[in-house]
C-alpha positions as CSV (number, residue, x, y, z in Angstrom):
1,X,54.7,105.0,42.8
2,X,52.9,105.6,45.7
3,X,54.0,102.7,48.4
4,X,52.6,101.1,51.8
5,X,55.6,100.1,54.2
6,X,55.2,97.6,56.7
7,X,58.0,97.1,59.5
8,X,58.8,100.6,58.4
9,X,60.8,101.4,61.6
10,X,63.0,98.4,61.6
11,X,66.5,98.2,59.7
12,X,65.5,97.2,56.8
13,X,62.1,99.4,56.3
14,X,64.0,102.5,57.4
15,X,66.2,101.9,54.2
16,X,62.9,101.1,52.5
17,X,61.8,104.5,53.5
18,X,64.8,106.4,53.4
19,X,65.3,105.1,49.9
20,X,62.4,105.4,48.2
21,X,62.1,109.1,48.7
22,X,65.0,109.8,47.5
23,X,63.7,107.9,44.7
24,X,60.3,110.6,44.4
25,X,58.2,107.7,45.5
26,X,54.9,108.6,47.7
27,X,55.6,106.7,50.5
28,X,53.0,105.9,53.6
29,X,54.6,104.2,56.3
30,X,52.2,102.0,58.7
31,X,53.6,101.6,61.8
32,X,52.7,101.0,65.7
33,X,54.9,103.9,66.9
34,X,56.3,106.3,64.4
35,X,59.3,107.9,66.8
36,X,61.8,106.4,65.1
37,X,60.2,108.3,61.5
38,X,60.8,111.5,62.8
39,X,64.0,112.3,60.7
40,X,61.5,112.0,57.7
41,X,59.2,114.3,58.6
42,X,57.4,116.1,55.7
43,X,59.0,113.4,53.6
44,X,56.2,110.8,54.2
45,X,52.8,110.3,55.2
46,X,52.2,107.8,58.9
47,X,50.0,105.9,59.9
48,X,49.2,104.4,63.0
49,X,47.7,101.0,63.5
50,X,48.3,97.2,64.6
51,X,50.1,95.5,61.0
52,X,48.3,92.4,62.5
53,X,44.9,93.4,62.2
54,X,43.3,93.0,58.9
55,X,40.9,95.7,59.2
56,X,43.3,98.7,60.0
57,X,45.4,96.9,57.5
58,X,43.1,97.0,54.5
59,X,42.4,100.9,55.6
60,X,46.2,101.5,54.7
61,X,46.8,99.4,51.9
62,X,44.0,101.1,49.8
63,X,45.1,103.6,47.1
64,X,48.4,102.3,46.9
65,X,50.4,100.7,44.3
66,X,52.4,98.3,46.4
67,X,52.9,97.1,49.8
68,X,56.8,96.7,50.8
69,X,58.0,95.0,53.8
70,X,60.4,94.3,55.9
71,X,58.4,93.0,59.1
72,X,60.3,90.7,60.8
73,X,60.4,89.7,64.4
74,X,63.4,90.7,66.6
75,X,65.9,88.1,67.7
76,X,66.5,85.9,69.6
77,X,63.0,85.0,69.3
78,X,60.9,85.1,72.1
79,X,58.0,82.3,72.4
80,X,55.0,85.3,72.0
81,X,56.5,85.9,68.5
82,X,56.8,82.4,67.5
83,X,53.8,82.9,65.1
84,X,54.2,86.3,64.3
85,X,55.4,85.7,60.8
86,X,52.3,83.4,59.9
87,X,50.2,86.0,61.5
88,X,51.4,88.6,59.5
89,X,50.8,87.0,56.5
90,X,47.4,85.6,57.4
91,X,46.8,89.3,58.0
92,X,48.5,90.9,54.9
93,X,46.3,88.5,52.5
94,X,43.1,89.0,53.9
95,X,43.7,93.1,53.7
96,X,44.6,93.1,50.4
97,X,42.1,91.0,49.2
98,X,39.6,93.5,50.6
99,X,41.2,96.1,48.2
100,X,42.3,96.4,44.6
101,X,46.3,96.3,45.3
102,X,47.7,92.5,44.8
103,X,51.2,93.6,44.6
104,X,53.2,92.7,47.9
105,X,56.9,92.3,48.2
106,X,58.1,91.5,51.3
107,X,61.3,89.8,53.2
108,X,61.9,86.4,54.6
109,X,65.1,84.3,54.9
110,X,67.5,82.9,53.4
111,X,67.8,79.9,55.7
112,X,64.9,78.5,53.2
113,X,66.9,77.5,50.3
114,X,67.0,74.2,50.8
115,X,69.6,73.7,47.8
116,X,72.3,76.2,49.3
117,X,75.6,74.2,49.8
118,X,77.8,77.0,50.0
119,X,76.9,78.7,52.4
120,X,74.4,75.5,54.3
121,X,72.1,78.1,54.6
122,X,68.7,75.6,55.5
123,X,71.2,73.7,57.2
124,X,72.3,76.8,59.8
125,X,68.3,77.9,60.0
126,X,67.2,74.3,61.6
127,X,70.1,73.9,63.7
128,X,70.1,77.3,65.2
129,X,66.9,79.1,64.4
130,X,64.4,76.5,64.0
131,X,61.1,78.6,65.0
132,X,62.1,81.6,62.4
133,X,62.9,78.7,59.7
134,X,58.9,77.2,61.0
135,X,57.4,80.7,61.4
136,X,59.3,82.3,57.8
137,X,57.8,79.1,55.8
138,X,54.2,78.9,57.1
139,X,54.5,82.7,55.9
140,X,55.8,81.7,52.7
141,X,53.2,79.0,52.2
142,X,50.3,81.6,52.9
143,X,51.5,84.4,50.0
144,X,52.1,81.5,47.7
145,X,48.5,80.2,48.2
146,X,46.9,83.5,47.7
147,X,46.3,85.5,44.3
148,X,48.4,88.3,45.5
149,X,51.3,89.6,43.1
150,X,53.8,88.6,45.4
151,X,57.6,88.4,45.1
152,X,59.5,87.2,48.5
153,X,63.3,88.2,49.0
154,X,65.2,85.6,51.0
155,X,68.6,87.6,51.9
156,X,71.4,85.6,54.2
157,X,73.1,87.6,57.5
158,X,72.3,91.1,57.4
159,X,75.0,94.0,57.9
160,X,74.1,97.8,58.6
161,X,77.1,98.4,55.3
162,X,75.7,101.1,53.1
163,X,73.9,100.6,49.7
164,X,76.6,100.3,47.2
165,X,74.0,98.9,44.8
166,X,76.4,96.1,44.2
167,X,75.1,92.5,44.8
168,X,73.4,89.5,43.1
169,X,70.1,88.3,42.7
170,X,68.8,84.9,41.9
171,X,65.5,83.7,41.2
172,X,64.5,80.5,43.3
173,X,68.9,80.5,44.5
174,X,70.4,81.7,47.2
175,X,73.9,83.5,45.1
176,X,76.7,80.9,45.4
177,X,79.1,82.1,48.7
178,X,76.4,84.6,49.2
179,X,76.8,84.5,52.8
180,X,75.5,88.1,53.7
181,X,74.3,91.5,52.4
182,X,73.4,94.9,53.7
183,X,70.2,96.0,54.7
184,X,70.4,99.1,52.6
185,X,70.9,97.2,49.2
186,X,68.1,94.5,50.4
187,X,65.9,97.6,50.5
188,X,67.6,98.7,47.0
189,X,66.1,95.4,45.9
190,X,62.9,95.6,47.1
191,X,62.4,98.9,45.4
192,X,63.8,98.3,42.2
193,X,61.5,94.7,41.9
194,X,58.7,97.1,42.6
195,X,59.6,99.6,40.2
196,X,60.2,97.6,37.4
197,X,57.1,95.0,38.3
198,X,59.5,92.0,37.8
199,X,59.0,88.4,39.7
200,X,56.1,88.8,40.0
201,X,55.1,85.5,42.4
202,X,59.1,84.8,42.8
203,X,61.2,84.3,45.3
204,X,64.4,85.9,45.0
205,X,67.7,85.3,46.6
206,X,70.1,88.2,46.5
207,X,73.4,88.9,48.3
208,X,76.7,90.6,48.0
C-alpha cells in the first residue's frame, strides 16, 4: 500500500514508519522537520510542509492509499495547542476531500469512552486533562461528520514496550482493565486496520 504519515516523527508515527516498511509498504512521511527520519533514509519518501494547512496537505495526501496518524500535541498541554487537535482535523477533512483518498486512520484517546469503569478512563480525562478530552472530541466530531473512511483508535497510557503484537481491540470499548499499551503495537494496529480495510468509520479501543 502506499501510505501518507502524519505526526510521523513523534512516538507513535516513528513505529508507524518503522513498521510499515518492514511491512514493504510505500511510505511518505509529511512532516515539519524530518531530522528525526534520518535512520530511514532510502526507506521512505519526506515531505516537508505545515500538517495544518489544507493546501500543502491535499498536495501530500494525493496518490496515496491511506493517511495514518499519530499527530498528537505534546504534554502537558500548553494554551497555543489547546485547539490543535480540532485544527488538525478541520485540516485533514478539507485535504482529502480535495483528492480521491477517503481512507484516514488516525489516534485519539482513550479518556473518551465514556462507558469505561475499569479503568474510569473519561473519568481521569476531565479531572486531569480536560483541554485534550475538549480538543480530542471536537476532533472526533469533525471525522465523524465528514464522508471520509475513517476509523479512530482510542488507546489508554502509552509505554515505549516493544511490539509484541499482543493486545485487544474493541469496537466502540475501551478492553476491560485495559489500562495501557505500547506505542509500537498501537502503530501494529493502525497498520493492520489499514491493511485489511476493516472499521471502516469505527472507533476502536485496543490495549494490552
Amino acid at each position: 500500500m502506499k501510505l501518507l504519515v502524519l505526526g510521523a516523527t513523534g512516538g507513535v508515527g516513528l513505529e508507524v514508519i518503522r513498521q510499515a516498511t518492514n511491512r514493504a509498504h510505500s511510505v511518505t512521511a509529511f512532516v515539519r522537520s524530518p531530522e528525526r527520519l534520518k535512520p530511514f533514509n532510502g526507506r521512505l519518501t519526506i515531505q516537508q510542509g505545515n500538517l495544518l494547512d489544507s493546501a500543502e496537505l491535499a498536495h501530500a495526501i494525493k496518490g496515496h492509499d491511506a493517511v495514518l496518524s499519530g499527530f498528537g500535541p505534546r504534554l502537558p498541554l500548553a494554551k497555543s495547542d489547546a485547539n490543535l487537535l480540532r485544527n488538525f482535523a478541520a485540516a485533514l477533512t478539507v485535504a482529502a476531500q480535495q483528492t480521491s483518498v477517503k481512507r484516514v486512520i488516525v489516534v485519539s484517546t482513550a479518556f473518551l469512552f465514556k462507558d469505561s469503569v475499569l479503568p474510569p478512563a473519561h473519568l481521569i480525562g476531565r479531572l486531569f486533562f480536560p483541554s485534550v478530552v475538549a480538543d480530542a472530541s471536537a476532533m472526533e466530531r469533525i471525522f465523524m461528520h465528514s464522508d471520509l473512511d475513517w476509523t479512530i483508535v482510542r488507546p489508554p497510557q502509552l509505554t515505549d514496550d516493544p511490539c509484541t503484537g499482543q493486545y485487544r481491540v474493541r469496537e466502540g470499548h475501551l478492553p476491560r482493565f485495559g489500562f495501557k499499551i505500547s506505542r509500537a503495537n498501537v502503530a501494529d494496529c493502525i497498520i493492520k486496520t489499514a491493511e485489511k480495510r476493516a472499521a471502516v468509520q469505527t472507533i476502536l479501543g485496543a490495549s494490552n
